[in-house]
N, C-alpha and C positions, 0 to 999 in steps of 0.2 A: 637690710637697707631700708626698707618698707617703714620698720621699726623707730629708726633711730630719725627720720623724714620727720613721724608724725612730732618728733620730743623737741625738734629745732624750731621747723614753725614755715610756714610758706613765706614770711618776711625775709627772714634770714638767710631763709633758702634762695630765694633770686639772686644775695649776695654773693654765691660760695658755688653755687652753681656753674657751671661754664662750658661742660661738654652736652649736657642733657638741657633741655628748658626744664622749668619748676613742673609743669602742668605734665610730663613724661615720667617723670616720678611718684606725681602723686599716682598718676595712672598704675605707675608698681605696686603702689600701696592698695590701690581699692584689688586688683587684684590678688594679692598678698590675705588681704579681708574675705575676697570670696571662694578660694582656696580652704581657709581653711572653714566654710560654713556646706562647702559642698561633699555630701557623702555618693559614692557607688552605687548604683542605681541595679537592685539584683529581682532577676525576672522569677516571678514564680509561677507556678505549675513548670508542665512537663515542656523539656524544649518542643520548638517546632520542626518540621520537614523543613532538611535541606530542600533549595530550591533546585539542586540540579537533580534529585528525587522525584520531586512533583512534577519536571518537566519531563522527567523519565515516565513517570506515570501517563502521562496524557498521552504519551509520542506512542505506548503500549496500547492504551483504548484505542485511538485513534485509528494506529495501523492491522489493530487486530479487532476485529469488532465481534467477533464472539467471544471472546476471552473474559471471563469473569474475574469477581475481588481474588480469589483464593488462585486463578491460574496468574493472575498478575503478579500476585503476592511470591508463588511459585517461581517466577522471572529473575524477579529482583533480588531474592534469598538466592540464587545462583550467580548474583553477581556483588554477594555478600552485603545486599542492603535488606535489611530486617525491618522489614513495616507491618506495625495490623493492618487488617481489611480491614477495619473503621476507618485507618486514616485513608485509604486507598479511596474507600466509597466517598470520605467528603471531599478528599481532593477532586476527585471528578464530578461532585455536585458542586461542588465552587466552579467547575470552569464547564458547565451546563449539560456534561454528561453523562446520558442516561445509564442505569443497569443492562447489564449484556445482554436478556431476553430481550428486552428494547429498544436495543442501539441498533439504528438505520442501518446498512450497507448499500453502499452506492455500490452500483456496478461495476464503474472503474475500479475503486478500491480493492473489490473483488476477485477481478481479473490480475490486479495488480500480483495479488495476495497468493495466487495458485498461479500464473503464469508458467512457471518452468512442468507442470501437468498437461497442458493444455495445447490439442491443436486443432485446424479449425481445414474445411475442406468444401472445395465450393466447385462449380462450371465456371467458363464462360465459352461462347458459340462465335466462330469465325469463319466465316462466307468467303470461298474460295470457287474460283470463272473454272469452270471446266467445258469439255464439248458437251457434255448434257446438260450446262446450266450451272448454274450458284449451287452447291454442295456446301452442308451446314457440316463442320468438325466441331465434336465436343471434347473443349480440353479440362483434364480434372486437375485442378493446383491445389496442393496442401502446403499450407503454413505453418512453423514453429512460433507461436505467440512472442515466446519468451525471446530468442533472436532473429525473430521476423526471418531466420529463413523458410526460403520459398524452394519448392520441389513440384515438378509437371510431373504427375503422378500416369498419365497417358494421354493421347487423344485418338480419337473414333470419328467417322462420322453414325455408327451406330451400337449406342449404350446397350447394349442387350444384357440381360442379367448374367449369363457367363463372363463378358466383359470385366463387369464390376466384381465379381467373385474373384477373378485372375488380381484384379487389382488389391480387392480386402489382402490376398496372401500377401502380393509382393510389399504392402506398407506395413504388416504386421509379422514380418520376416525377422527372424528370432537373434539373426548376424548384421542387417542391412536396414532392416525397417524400417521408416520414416515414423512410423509412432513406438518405436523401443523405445523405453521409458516413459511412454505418456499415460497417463488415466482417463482423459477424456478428447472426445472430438466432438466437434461443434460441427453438424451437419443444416442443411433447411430441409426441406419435408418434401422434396420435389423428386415424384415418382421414381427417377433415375437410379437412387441409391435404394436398392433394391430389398426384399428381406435378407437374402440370400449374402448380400455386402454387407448388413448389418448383424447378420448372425457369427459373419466371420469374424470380424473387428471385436464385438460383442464377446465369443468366446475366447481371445487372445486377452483379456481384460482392461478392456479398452471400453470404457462408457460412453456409448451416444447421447449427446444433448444436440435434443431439437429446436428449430428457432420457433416461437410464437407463429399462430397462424394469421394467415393474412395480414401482415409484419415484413414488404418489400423494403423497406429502412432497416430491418436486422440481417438482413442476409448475410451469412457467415464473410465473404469478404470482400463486402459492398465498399467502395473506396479503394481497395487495394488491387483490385483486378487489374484495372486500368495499369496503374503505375509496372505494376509486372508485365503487361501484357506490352508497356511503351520501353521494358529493359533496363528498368530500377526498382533500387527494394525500396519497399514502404515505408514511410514515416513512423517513428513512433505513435503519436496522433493518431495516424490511418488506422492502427491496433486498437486503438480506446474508447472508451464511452460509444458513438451510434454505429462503430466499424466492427467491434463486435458483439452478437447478437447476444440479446436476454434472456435467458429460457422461461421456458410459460409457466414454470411453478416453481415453488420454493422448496422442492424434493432436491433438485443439483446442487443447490446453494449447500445444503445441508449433508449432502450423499459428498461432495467435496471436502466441508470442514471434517467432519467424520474420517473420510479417508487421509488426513495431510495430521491428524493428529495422533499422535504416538500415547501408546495406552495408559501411561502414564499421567500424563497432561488431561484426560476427560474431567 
């Protein structure tokens, strides 16, 4: 059509015309022209990372902060995507982050990351009228991180180190426990929990993490007490960032990753 447009002539064409205007066919024609001057436009070098790759990539650093190129690399080949660790390492230098020995871990993230390990065991003290007076009761609550359940592990009004011995068994009870299955327990440093509670816990393979000294904002379940103690369970929130404590060095952070990873994966 294009063709035969250009050999009549735009005069003639107004004449003969009558479904199209003149100026809609030429329009065919110049198209007709640029058609045939446009060639395929072919990429060279190697393709790129899909992008649901690269976002697979970050969502891995991100959530795993100790995870290197090769455990990433590890990940994704299990889920039959085949990448170098070059492209790994620039994908994550394109979106600003760093190498594994260098990648921050927030706390949160941390906790996030080991939760279903984790439990965490705290007092609180309630003042009860009797005929001698206000009597102090210590009641000891353990929490499951992971489903914020909560367990009144006993109360006293006098912690005596047998006490607490009686209690390491019954939470580290082989059928019933409150910490079967756990790895660690998040205690604070306050005399109460005795060597004697820590040796028991300790030998059932159960790791104490202690909170920071002079650190009343970490207290194992500062935030949460109340809400238990007014006959609701805690918030997710109450569990995270300043509700549960930090420990004072980078030995737990490590002594956890180490334990949560399968020997394969090192």
């Amino acid at each position: 059509m294009g063709m035969r447009i250009q050999l009549i002539g735009r005069r003639i064409l107004m004449r003969i015309a009558t479904i199209v205007t003149p100026d809609t066919i030429m329009a065919w024609h110049r198209r007709l022209i640029a058609a045939k001057w446009t060639y395929p436009h072919k990429r060279v070098g190697r393709p790129g990372v899909m992008k649901e790759i690269r976002h697979l990539i970050v969502w891995m650093a991100e959530d795993n902060p100790s995870w290197g190129y090769a455990r990433i690399q590890g990940a994704l080949k299990h889920l039959d995507h085949r990448v170098a660790r070059t492209t790994i390492a620039k994908t994550l230098k394109e979106h600003g982050i760093t190498p594994s020995p260098d990648r921050p871990m927030s706390w949160a993230t941390f906790v996030r990351s080991h939760t279903h390990l984790i439990a965490a065991a705290d007092f609180f003290t309630t003042e009860v009228r009797t005929a001698r007076g206000l009597v102090t009761h210590y009641t000891l609550v353990v929490i499951d991180i992971a489903t914020r359940r909560v367990q009144i592990a006993g109360t006293t009004t006098n912690p005596v180190s047998s006490w607490m011995e009686q209690i390491a068994r019954n939470l580290t009870a082989c059928e019933d426990g409150f910490l079967m299955g756990k790895r660690f327990l998040i205690i604070d440093r306050d005399c109460i929990f005795s060597p004697a509670f820590k040796s028991i816990v300790g030998g059932s393979g159960v790791e104490i993490l202690l909170t920071a000294y002079q650190a009343p904002k970490h207290e194992c379940l500062r935030g949460t007490l109340h809400p238990v103690h007014q006959g609701r369970v805690p918030r997710p929130d109450d569990l995270c960032g300043s509700a549960v404590p930090r420990p004072s060095d980078r030995r737990a952070r490590g002594s956890l990753s180490r334990r949560t990873q399968s020997p394969g994966h090192r």
